[in-house]
ZAMAR-999755 format. One record per residue: residue number from 1; residue in one letter; x, z, y of N, C-alpha, C, O in turn. Coordinates in nm, 4 decimals, padded with zeros to 6 digits. Each point is the difference from the previous one (the first is absolute). Layout:
N
<r NUM, A, <X, Z, Y>, <X, Z, Y>, <X, Z, Y>, <X, Z, Y>>
...
REM end
This chain:
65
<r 1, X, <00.0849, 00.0000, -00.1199>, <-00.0849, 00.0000, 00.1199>, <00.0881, 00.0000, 00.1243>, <00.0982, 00.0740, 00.0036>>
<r 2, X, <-00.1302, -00.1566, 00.1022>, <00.1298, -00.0008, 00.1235>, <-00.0535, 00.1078, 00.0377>, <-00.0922, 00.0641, -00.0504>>
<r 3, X, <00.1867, -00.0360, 00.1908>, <00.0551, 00.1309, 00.0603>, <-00.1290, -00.0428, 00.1110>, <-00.0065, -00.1161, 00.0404>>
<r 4, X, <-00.1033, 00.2293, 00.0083>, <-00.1387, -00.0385, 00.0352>, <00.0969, 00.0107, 00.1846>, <-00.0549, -00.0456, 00.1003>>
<r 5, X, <00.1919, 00.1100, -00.0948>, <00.0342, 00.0016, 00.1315>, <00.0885, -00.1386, 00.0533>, <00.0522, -00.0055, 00.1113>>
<r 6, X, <-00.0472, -00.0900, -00.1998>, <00.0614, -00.1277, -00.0188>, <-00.1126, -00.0954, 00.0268>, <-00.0951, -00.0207, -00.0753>>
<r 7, X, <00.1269, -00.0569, 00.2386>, <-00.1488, -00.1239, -00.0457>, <00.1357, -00.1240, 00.0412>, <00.0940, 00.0031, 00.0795>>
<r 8, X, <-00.1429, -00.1034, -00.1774>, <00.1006, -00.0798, 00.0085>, <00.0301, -00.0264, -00.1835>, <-00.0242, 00.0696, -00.0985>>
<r 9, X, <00.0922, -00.2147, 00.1187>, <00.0476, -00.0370, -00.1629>, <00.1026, 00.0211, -00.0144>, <00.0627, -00.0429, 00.0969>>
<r 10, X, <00.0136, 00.0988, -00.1836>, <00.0978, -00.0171, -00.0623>, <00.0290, -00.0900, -00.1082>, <-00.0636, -00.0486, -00.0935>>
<r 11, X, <00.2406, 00.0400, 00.1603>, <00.0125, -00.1629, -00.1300>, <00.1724, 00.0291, 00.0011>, <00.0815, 00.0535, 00.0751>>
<r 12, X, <-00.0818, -00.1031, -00.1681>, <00.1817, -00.0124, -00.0234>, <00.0494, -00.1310, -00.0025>, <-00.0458, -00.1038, -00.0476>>
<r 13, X, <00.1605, 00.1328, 00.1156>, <00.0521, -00.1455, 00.0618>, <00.1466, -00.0022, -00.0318>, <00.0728, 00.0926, 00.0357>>
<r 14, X, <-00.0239, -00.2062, -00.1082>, <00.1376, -00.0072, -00.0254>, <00.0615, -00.0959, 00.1324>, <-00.0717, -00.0934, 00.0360>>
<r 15, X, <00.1971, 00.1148, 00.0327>, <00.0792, -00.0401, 00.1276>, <00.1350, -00.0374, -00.1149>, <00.0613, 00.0652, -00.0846>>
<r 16, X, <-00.0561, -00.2168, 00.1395>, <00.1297, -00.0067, -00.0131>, <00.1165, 00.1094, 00.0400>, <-00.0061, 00.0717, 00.0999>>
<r 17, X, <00.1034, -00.0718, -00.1871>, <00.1247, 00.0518, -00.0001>, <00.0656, -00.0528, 00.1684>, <-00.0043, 00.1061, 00.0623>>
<r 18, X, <00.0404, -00.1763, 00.0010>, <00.0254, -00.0329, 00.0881>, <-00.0613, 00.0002, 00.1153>, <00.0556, 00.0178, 00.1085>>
<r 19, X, <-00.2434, -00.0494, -00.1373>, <-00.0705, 00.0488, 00.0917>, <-00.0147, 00.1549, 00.0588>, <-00.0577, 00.0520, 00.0955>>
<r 20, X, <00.1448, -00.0054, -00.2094>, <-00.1065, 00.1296, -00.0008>, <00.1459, 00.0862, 00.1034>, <-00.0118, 00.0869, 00.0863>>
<r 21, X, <00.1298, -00.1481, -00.1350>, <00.1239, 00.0301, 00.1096>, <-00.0127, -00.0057, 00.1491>, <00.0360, 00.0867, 00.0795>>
<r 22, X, <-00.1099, -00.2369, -00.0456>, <-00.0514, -00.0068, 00.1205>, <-00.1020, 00.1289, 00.0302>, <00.0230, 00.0747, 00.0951>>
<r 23, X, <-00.0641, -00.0674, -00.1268>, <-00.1605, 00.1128, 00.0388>, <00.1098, 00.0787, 00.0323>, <00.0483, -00.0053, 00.1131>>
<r 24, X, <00.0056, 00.0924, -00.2172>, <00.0737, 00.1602, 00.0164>, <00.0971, -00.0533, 00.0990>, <00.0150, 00.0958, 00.0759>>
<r 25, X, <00.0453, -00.1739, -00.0407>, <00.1484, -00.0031, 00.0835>, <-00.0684, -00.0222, 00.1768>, <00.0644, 00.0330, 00.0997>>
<r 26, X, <-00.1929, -00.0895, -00.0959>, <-00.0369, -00.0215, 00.1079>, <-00.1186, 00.0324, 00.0514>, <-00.0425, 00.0023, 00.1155>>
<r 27, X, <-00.0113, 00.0262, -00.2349>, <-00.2040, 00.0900, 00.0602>, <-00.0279, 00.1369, -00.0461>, <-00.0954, 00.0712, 00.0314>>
<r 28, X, <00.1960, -00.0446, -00.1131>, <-00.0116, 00.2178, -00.0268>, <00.0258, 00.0566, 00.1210>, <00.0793, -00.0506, 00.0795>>
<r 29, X, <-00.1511, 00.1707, -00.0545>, <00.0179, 00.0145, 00.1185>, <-00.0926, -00.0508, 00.0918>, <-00.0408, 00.0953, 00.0663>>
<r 30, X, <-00.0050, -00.1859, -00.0354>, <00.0058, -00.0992, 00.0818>, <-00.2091, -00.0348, -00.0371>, <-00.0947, -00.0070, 00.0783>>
<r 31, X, <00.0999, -00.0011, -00.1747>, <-00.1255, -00.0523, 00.0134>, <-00.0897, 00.0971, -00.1548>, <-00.1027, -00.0223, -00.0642>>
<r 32, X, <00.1979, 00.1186, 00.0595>, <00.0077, 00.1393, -00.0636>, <00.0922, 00.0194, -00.0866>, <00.0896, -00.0767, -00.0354>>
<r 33, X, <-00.1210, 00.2151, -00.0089>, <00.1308, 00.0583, -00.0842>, <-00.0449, -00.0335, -00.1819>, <00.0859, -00.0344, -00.0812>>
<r 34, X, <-00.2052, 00.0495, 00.0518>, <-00.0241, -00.0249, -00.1590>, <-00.0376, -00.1676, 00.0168>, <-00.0419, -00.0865, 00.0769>>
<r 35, X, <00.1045, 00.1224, -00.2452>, <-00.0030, -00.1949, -00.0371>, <-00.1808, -00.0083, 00.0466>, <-00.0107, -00.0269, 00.1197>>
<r 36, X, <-00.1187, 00.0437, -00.1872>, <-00.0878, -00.0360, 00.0217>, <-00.0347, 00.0084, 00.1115>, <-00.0777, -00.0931, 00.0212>>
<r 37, X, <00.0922, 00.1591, 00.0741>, <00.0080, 00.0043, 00.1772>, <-00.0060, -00.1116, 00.0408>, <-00.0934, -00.0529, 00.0603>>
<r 38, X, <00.2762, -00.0272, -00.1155>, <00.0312, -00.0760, 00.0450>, <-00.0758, -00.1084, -00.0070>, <-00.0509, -00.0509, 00.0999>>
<r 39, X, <00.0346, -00.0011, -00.2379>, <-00.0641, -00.1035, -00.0378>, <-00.0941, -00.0138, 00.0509>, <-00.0106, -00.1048, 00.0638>>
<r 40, X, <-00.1278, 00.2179, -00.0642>, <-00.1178, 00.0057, 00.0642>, <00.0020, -00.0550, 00.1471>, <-00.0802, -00.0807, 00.0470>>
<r 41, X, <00.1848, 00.1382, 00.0158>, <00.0330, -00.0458, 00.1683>, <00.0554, -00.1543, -00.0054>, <-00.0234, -00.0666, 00.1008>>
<r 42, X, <00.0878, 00.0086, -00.1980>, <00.0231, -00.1100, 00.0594>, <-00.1066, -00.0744, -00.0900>, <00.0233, -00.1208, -00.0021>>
<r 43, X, <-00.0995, 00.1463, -00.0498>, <-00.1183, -00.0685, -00.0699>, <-00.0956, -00.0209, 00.1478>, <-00.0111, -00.1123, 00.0491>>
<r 44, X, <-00.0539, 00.2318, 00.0127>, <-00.0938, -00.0005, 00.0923>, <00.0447, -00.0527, 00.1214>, <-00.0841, -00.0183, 00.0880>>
<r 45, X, <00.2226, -00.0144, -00.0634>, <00.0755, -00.0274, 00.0686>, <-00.0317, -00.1913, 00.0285>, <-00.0278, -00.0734, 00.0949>>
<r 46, X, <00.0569, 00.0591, -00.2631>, <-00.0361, -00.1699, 00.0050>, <-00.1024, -00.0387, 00.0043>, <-00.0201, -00.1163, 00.0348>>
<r 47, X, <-00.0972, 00.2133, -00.0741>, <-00.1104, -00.0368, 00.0078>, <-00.0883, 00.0052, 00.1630>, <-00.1022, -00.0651, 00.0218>>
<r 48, X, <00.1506, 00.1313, 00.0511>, <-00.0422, 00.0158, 00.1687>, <00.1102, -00.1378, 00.0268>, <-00.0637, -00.0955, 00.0444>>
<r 49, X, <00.1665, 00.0751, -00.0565>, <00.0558, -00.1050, 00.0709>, <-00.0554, -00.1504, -00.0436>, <00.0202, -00.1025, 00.0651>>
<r 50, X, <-00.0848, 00.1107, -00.1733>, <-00.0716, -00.1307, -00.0019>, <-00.1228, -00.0148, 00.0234>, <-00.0549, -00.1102, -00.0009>>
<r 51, X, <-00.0040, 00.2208, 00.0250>, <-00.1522, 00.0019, 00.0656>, <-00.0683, 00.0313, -00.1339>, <-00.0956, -00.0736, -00.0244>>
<r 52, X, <00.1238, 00.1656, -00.0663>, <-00.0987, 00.0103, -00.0909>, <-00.0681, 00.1318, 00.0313>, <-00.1156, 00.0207, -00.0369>>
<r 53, X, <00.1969, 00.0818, 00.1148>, <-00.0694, 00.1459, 00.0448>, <00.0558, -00.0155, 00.1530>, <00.1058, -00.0501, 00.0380>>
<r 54, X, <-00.2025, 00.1043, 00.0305>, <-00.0018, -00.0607, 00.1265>, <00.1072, 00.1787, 00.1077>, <-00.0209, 00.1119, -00.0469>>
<r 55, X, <00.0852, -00.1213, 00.1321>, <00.0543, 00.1164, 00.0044>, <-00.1217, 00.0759, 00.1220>, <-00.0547, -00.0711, 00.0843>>
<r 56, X, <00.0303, 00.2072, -00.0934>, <-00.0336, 00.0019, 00.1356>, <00.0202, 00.0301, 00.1000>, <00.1057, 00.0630, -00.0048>>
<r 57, X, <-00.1502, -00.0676, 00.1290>, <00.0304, -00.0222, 00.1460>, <-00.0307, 00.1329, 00.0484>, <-00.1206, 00.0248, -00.0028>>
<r 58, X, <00.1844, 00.0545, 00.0403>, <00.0355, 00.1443, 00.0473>, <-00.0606, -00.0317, 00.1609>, <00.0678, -00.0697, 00.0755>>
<r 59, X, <-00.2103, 00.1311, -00.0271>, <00.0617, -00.0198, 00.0953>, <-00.1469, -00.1210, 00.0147>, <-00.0626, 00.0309, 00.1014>>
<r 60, X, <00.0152, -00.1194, -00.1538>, <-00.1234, -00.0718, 00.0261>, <-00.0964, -00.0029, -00.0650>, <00.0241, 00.0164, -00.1196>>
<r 61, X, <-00.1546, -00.0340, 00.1507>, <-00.0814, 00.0381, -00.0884>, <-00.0745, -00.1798, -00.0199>, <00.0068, -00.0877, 00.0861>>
<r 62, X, <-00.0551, 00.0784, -00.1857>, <-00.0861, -00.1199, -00.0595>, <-00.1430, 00.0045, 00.1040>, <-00.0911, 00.0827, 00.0045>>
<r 63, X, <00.1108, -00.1850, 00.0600>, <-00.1264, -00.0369, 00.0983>, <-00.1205, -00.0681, -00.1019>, <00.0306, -00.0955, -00.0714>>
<r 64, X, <-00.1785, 00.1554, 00.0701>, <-00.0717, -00.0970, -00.0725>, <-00.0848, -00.0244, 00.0722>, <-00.0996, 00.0703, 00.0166>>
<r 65, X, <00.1345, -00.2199, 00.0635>, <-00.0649, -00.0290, 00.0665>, <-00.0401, -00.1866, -00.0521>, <-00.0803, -00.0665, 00.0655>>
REM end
């Protein structure tokens, strides 16, 4: 039974050996400290930069007019 304080999927993901050098040598730290952090952040990361989750705007509100 998942963890009822967990909303969200979990999945396991194999990273290249070389990819996975890049991540730790240049995004630990940086875009967090645990491996799944990381991944998660540059997952949601690619997904706002191509317009699939939209970011929001601090600061304006949605006119419905």
């Amino acid at each position: 039974m998942p963890d009822p304080r967990y909303k969200g999927k979990r999945i396991t993901v194999t990273v290249p050996e070389g990819t996975w050098e890049v991540i730790e040598t240049n995004l630990k730290g940086v875009m967090g400290d645990k491996d799944a952090e990381i991944l998660r952040n540059i997952i949601i990361s690619w997904l706002v930069e191509h317009g699939f989750i939209k970011k929001k705007e601090v600061g304006k509100e949605e006119k419905n007019n």
